[in-house]
C-alpha positions as CSV (number, residue, x, y, z in Angstrom):
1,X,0.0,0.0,0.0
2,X,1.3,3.6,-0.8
3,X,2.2,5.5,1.9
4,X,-0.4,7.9,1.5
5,X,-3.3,5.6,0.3
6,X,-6.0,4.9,2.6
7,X,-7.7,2.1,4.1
8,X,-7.7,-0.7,1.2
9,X,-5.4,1.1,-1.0
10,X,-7.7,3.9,-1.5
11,X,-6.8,7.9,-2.2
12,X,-9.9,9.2,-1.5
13,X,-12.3,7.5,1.0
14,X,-15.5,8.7,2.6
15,X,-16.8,6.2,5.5
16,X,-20.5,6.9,6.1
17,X,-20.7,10.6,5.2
18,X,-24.0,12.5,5.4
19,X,-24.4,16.3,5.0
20,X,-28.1,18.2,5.7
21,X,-27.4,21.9,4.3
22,X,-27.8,24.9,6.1
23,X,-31.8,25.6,6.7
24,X,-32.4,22.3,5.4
25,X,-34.6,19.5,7.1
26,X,-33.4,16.6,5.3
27,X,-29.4,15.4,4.3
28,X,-28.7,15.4,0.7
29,X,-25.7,12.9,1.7
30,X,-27.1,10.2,3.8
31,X,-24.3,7.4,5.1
32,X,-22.6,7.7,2.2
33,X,-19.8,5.3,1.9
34,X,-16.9,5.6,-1.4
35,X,-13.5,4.3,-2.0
36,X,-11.3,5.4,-5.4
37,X,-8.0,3.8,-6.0
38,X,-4.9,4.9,-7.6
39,X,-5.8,4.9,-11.5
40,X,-9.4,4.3,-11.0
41,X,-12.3,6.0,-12.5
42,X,-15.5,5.8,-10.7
43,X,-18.4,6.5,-13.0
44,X,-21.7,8.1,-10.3
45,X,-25.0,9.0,-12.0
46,X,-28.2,9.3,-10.5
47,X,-31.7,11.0,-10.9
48,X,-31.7,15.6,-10.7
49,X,-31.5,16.5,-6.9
50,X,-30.5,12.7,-5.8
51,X,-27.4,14.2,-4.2
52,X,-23.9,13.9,-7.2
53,X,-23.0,17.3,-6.7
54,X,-23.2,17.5,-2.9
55,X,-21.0,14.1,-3.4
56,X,-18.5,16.0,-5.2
57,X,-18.3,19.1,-2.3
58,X,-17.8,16.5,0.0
59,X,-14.7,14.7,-1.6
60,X,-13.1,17.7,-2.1
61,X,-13.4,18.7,1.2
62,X,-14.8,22.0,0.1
63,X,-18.1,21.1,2.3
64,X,-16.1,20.7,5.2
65,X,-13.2,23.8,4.4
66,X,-16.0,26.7,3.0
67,X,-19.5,25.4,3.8
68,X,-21.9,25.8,7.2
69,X,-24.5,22.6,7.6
70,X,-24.1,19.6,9.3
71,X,-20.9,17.3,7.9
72,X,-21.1,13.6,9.4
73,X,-19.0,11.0,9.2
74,X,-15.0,10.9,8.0
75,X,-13.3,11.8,4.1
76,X,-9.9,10.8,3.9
77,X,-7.3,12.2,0.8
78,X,-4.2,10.5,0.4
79,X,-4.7,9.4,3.4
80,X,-5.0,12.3,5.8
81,X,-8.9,13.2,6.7
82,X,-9.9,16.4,4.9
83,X,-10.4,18.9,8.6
84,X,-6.7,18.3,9.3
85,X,-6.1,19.8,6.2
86,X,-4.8,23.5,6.5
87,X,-7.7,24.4,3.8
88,X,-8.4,24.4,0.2
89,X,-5.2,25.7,-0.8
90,X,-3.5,22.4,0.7
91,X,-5.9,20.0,-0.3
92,X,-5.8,21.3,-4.1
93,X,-2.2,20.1,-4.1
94,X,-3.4,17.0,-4.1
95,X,-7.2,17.0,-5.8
96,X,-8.3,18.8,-9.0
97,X,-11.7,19.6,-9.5
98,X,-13.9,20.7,-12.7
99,X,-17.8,21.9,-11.8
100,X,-20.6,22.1,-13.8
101,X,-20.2,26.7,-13.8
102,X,-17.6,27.3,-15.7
103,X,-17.7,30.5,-15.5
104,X,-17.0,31.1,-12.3
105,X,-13.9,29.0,-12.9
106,X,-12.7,31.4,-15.3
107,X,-10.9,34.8,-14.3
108,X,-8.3,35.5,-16.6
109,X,-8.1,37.9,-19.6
110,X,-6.9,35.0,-22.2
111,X,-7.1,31.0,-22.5
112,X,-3.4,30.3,-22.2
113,X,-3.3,32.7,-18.7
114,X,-6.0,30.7,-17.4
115,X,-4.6,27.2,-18.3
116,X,-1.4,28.3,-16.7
117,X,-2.4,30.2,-13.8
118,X,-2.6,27.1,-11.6
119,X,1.2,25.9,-12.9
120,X,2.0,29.4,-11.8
121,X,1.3,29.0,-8.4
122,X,2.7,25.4,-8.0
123,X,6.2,26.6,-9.0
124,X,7.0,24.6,-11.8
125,X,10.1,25.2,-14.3
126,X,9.3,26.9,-17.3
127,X,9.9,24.4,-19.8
128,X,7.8,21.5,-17.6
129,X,5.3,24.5,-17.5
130,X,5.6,24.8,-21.0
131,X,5.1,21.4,-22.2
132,X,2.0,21.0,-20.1
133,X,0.5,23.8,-21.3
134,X,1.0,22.5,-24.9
135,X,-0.1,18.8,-24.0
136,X,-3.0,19.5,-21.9
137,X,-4.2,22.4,-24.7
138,X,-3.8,20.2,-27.4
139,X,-5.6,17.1,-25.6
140,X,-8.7,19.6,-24.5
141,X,-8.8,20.9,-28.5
142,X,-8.5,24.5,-27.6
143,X,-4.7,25.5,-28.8
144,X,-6.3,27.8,-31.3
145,X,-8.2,29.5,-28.9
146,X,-5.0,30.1,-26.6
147,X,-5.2,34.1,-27.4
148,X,-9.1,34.2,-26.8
149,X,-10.8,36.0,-23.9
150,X,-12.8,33.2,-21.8
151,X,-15.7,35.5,-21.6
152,X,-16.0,35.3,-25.7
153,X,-16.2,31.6,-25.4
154,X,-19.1,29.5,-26.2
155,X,-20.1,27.6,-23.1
156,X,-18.7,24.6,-24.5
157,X,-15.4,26.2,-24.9
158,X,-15.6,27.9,-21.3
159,X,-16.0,24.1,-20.1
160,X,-13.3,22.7,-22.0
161,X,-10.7,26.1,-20.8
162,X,-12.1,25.0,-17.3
163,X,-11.2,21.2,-17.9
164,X,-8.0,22.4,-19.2
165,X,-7.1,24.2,-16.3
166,X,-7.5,21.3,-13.9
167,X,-6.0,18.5,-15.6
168,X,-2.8,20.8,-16.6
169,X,-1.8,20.8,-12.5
170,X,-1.4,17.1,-12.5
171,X,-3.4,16.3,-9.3
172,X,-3.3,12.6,-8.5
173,X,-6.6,12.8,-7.7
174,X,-9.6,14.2,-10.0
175,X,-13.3,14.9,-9.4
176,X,-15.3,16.0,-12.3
177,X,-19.1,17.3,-12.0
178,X,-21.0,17.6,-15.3
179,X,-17.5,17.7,-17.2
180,X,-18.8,17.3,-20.5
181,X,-22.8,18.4,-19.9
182,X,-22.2,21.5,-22.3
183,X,-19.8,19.7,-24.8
184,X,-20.8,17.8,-28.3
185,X,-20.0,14.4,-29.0
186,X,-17.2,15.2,-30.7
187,X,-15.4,17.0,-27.6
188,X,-17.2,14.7,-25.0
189,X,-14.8,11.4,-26.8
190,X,-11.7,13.6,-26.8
191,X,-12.6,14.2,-22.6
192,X,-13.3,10.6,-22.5
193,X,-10.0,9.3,-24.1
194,X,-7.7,11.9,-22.1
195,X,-9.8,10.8,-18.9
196,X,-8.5,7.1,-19.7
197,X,-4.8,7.9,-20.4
198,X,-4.4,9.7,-17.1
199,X,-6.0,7.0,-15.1
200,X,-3.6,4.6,-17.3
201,X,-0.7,6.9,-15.5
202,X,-2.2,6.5,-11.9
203,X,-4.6,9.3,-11.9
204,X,-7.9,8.8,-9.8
205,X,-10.8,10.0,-11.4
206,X,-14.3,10.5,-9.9
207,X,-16.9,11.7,-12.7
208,X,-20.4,12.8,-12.0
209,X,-22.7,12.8,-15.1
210,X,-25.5,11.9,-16.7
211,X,-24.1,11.0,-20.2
212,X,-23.9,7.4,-19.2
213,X,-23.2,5.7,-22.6
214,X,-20.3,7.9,-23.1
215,X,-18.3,8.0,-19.5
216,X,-19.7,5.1,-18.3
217,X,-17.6,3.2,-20.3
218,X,-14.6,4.6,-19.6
219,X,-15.2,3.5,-16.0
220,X,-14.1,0.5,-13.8
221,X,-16.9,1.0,-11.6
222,X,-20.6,2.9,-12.0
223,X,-22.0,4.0,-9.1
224,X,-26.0,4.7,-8.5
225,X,-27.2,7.1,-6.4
226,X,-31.0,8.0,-5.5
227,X,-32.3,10.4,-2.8
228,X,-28.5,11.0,-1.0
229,X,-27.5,7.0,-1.0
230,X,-25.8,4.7,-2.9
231,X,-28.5,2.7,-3.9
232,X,-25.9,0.5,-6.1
233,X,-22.5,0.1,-7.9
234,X,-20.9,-2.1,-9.9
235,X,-19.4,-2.9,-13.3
236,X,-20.5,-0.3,-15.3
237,X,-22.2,-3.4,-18.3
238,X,-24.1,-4.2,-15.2
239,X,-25.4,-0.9,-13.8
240,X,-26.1,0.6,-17.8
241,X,-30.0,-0.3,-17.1
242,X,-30.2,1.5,-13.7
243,X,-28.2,4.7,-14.9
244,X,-30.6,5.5,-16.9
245,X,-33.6,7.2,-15.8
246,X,-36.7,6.7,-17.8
247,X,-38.6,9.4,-19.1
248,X,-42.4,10.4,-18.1
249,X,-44.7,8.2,-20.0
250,X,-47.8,9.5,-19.3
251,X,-49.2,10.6,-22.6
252,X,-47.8,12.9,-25.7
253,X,-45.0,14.6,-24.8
254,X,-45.3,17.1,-28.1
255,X,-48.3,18.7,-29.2
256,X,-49.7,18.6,-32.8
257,X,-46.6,21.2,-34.6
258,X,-47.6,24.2,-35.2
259,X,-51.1,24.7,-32.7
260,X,-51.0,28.2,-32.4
261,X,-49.7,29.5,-35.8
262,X,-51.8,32.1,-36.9
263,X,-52.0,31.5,-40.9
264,X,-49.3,33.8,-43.0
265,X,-48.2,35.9,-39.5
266,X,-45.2,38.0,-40.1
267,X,-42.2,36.6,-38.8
268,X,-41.7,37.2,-34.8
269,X,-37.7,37.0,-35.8
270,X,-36.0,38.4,-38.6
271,X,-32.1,38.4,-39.3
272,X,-30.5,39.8,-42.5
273,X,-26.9,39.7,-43.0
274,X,-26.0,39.0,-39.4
275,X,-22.5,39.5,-38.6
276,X,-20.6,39.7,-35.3
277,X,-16.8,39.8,-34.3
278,X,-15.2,39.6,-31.0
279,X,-11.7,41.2,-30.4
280,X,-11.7,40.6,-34.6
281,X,-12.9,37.6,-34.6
282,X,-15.3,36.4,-36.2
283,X,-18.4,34.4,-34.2
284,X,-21.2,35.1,-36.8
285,X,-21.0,35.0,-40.6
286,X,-23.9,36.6,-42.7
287,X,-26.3,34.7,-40.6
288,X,-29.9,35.4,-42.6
289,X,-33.0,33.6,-40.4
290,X,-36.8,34.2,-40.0
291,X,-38.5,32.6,-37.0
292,X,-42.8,32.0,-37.5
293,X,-44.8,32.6,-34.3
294,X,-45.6,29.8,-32.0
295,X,-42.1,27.5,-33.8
296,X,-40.3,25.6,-31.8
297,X,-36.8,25.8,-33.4
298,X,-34.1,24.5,-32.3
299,X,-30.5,26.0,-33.5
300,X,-28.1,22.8,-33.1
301,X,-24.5,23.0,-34.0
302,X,-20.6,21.6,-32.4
303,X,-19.6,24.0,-29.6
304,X,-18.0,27.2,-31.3
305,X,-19.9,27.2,-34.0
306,X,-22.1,30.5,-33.0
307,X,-25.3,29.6,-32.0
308,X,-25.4,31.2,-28.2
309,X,-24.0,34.1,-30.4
310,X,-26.4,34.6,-32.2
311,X,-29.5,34.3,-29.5
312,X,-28.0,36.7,-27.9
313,X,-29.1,39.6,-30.4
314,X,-32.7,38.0,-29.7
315,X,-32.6,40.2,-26.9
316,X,-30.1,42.8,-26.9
317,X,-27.5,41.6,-24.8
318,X,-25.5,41.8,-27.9
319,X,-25.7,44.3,-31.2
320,X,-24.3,43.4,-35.0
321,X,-21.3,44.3,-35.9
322,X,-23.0,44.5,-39.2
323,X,-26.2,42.9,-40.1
324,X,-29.7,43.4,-38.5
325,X,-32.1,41.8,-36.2
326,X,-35.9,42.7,-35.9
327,X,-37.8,41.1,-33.2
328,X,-41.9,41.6,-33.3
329,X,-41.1,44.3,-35.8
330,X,-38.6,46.5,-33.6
331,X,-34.3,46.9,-34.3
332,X,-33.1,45.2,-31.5
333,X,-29.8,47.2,-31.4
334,X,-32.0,50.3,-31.4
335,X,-34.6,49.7,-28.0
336,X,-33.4,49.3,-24.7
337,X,-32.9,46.0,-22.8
338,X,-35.5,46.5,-20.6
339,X,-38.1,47.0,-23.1
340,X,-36.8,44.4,-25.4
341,X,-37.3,42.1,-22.1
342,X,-41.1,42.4,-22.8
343,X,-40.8,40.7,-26.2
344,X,-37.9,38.0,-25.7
345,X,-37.1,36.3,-22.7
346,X,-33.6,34.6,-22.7
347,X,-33.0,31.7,-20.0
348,X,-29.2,30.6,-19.6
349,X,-27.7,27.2,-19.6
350,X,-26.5,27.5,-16.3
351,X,-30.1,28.6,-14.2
352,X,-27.4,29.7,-11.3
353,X,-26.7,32.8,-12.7
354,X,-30.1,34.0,-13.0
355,X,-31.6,33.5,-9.2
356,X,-29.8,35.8,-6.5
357,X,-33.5,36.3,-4.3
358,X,-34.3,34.6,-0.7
359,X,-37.6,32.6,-2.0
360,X,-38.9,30.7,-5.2
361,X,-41.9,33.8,-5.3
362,X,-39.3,36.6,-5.1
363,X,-37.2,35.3,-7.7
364,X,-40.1,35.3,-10.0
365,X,-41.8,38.5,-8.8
366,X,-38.3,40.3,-9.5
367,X,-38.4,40.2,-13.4
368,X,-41.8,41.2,-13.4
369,X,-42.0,44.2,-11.8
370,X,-39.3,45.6,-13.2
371,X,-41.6,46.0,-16.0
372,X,-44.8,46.2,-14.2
373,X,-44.8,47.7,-10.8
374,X,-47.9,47.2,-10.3
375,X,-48.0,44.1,-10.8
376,X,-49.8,41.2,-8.6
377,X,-49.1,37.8,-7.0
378,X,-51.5,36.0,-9.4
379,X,-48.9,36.3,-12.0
380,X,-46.0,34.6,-10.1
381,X,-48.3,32.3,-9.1
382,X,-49.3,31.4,-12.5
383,X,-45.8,31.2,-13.8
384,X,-44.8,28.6,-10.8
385,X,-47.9,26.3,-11.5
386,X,-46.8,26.2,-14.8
387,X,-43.7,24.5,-14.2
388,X,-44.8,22.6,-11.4
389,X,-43.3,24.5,-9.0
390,X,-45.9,26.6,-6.7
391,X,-45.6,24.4,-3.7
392,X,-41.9,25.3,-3.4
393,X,-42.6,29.1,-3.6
394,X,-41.2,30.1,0.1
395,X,-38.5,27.7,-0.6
396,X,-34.9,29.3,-1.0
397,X,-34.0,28.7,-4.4
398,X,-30.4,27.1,-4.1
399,X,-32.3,24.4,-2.1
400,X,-33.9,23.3,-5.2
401,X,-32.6,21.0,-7.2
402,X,-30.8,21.5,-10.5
403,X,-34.0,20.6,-12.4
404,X,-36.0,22.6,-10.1
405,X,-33.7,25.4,-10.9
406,X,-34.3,24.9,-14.3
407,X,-38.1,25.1,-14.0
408,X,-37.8,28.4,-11.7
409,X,-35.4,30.5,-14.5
410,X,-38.4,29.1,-17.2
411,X,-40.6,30.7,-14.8
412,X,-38.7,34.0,-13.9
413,X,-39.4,34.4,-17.9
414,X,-42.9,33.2,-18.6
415,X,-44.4,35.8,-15.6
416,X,-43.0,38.7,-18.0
417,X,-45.1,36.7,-20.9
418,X,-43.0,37.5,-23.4
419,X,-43.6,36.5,-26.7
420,X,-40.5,34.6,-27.8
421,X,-38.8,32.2,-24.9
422,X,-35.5,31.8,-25.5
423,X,-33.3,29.0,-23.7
424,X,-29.5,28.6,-24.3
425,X,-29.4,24.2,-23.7
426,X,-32.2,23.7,-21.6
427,X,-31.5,20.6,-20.2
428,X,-27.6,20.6,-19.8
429,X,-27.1,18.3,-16.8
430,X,-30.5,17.2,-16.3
431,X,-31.9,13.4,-15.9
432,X,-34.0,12.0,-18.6
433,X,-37.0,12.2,-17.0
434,X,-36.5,15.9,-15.6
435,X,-35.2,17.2,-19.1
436,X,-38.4,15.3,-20.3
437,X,-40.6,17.6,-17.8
438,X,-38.8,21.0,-18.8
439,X,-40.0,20.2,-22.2
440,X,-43.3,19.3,-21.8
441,X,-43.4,22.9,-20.5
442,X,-41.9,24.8,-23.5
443,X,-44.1,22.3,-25.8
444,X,-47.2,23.7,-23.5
445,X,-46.1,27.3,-23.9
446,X,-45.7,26.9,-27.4
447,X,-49.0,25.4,-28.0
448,X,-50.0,28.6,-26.4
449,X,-48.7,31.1,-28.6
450,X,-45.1,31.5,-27.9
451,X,-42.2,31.3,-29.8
452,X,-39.9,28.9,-28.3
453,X,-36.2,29.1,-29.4
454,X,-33.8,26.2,-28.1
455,X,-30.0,26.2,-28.4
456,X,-28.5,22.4,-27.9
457,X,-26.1,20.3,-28.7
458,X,-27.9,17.1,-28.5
459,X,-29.3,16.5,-32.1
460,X,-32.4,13.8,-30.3
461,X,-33.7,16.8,-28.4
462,X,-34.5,18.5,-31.7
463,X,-35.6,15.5,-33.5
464,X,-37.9,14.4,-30.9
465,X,-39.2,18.4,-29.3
466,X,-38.9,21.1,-32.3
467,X,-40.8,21.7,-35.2
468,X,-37.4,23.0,-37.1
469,X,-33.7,22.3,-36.5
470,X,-31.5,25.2,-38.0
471,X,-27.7,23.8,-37.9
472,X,-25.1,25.9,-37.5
473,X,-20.9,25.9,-38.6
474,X,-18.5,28.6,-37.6
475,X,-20.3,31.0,-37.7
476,X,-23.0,30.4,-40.5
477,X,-26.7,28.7,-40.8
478,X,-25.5,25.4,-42.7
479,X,-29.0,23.7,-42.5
480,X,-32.6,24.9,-41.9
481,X,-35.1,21.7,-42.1
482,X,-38.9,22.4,-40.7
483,X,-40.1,18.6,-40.2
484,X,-43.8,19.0,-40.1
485,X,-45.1,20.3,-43.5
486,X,-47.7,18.9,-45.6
487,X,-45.6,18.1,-48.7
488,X,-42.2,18.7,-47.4
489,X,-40.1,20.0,-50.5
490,X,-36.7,19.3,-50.0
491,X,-34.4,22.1,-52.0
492,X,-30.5,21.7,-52.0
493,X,-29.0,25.6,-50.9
494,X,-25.4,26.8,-51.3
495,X,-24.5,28.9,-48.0
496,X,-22.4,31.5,-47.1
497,X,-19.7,29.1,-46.2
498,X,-20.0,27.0,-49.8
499,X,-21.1,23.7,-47.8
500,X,-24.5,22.4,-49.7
501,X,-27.7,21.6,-47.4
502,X,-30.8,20.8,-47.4
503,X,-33.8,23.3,-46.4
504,X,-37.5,22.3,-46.4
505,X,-40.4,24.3,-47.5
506,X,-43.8,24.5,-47.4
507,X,-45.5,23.4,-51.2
508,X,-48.9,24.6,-51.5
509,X,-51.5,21.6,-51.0
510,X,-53.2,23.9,-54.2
């Protein structure tokens, strides 16, 4: 046994660990009991809210080092219990970790500083530092965004920088939650492989997700957890049908395309010649797109290739650098935010950055009467039963879980009743059967009226959800297909960036 491993070889043990958060009733750890071994990955997944995240605080100590509540029970790295530690500082000598937020990982003014921050403060030579940095870029695919600012990133990017980051300090010990739930396939197998070669050098990995086919695999063990307990681990071929939570399968879960469409409306999006650059760089490229009222659309594309870019003219929080966009008939470089606010609302990937209040009710009423003072409770209340939350509205809204969070941000939107909803991957880091419940609520909303506009990477949530899936490639629309028509007439299109796609259209039954 190392020196520094723990009981049974391990690097990282936690012996009957529970954990009840501050103002909380109930533990979201309950007798929790882990091991991970030198060059061993441990797969956990679980259902939204069953604890993964909490299980990730814990191992990293950070419950114990920078969190109130109630910690139970004893978590050992390298052999040495995590409260004798002298505090983060010491204990991130020895564990790396990645979270779900990426950007509050990210502080730096460019990629390469923020990769090689952490080498920085370890001390190490140049040239070691050096060869790293290279390695660790290279491996993560983001060497040719090494100049970039992280704050230009798509959020796929921003994860991979943050991925970066952590691996580059060679921790033996890694804990990654949600590493890949904003990354395309593409990126998620070039995580998957690196994640593999370091446990091959001795590196112990601990991975929290919920894209099971695609980490599980890697693993040497799957752990299942439900309502803060291991409710059962294994060989990851063993535990594939438990990791997956089923999906609600009570009825439809997509209305008849198209409900709400008023006959020959004007479009409630227009873009002509869209074009925006960051720092010179170009992020959109002659981007021309019309959105109907009451379409689902969904803008799918590899991370990078523009699409949170472009959503974000939907609503002002970004203006052409050449290139228009009308929304309901108004410039949306030309209105302020705030009344632009009343005609699009935008809801993040990451639902944290939008909730700040004390309760489930003021987060919602907050948005509202900003634009209408005046306003009542009935509207809040509305919004809350609409996505199934109401019960929860004195709750505090970190309490919730992350598909609960989800719900509220959907709600902070829908009380403004705006009339496009916006939603930048709406169901990053959700369970099947909670991302399944999110969209049954934008396929109500749209069945209503709105317009509801989806970024994602995940190519089944369009297939199965949207009425149209618009594809994007650096920078430029390289697909537009509507899937519900009549007589679908398929055209082939030359785009801006000479690729050839397909685009359907309606042909007149006449």
């Amino acid at each position: 046994m190392s020196p520094e491993a723990g009981e049974g070889g391990a690097v990282l043990s936690l012996r009957d660990v529970s954990y009840t958060y501050p103002g909380s009733d109930s533990p979201a750890l309950d007798g929790i009991s882990l091991d991970l071994r030198k060059g061993e990955i441990v797969f956990v997944t679980g259902p939204t809210g069953a604890g993964k995240t909490t299980l990730c605080l814990a191992a990293s100590g950070i419950l114990h080092h920078e969190y109130g509540g109630t910690l139970e029970g004893a978590i050992t790295v390298a052999g040495k219990n995590v409260r004798d530690y002298r505090g983060m500082a010491e204990i991130g000598r020895r564990v790396g970790v990645v979270f779900d937020d990426a950007d509050a990982q990210l502080i730096f003014t460019t990629v390469e500083e923020e990769v090689a921050s952490g080498l920085e403060n370890l001390g190490i030579a140049k040239i070691e530092m050096q060869r790293r940095l290279r390695d660790v870029m290279e491996a993560t695919g983001i060497a040719d965004l090494a100049d970039r600012a992280p704050h230009t990133l798509s959020g796929g990017q921003k994860q991979r920088v943050a991925i970066a980051a952590t691996l580059a300090l060679g921790t033996e010990i890694l804990i990654l939650d949600e590493p890949t739930a904003e990354l395309d396939a593409e990126a998620t197998r070039a995580v998957s492989a690196l994640l593999r070669r370091l446990s091959d050098e001795g590196t112990a990995v601990l991975i929290v997700e919920q894209k099971f086919a695609a980490l599980a695999a890697i693993a040497d063990r799957t752990v299942l957890i439900e309502g803060g307990k291991i409710a059962r681990e294994g060989p990851s071929a063993d535990m594939m049908p438990d990791g997956l939570p089923e999906p609600p399968t009570d009825g439809a879960r997509h209305p008849a395309p198209g409900a709400a469409r008023p006959a020959g409306a004007s479009p409630i999006i227009s873009v002509r010649g869209l074009v925006h650059r960051y720092d010179g760089i170009a992020a959109l490229r002659g981007v021309d797109l019309e959105i109907a009222p009451a379409e689902i659309v969904a803008v799918v594309g590899e991370n990078g290739s523009g699409k949170t870019t472009l959503i974000k003219h939907f609503n002002g929080l970004l203006h052409p650098t050449e290139g228009s966009v009308f929304v309901d008939g108004l410039d949306a470089a030309a209105i302020p935010v705030a009344e632009l606010a009343r005609h699009v609302g935008l809801v993040f990937q990451n639902p944290d950055t939008m909730l700040f209040a004390e309760t489930v009710g003021d987060e919602v009423a907050f948005g509202l009467r900003n634009i209408d003072p005046e306003s009542t409770e009935e509207p809040v209340d509305a919004a809350l039963r609409e996505v199934g939350l109401l019960h929860r509205k004195a709750a505090y809204p970190r309490s919730l879980s992350r598909g609960e969070r989800q719900r509220l941000a959907i709600a902070c939107v829908i009380a403004m009743r705006p009339e496009v909803i916006v939603l930048d991957e709406p169901t990053t880091g959700l369970d099947a059967r909670e991302a399944a419940r999110v969209m049954e609520t934008l396929c109500r909303l749209a069945a209503e009226g709105r317009t509801i506009i989806m970024v994602t990477h995940d190519m089944r949530l369009g297939e199965e959800y949207a009425d149209r899936i618009v594809r994007m490639e650096q920078g430029s629309i390289v697909g537009d297909r509507r899937k519900y028509e009549e007589e679908p007439c398929l055209k082939l299109c030359s785009t801006s960036s000479g690729r050839a796609s397909f685009t359907a259209s309606t042909r007149s039954p006449n």
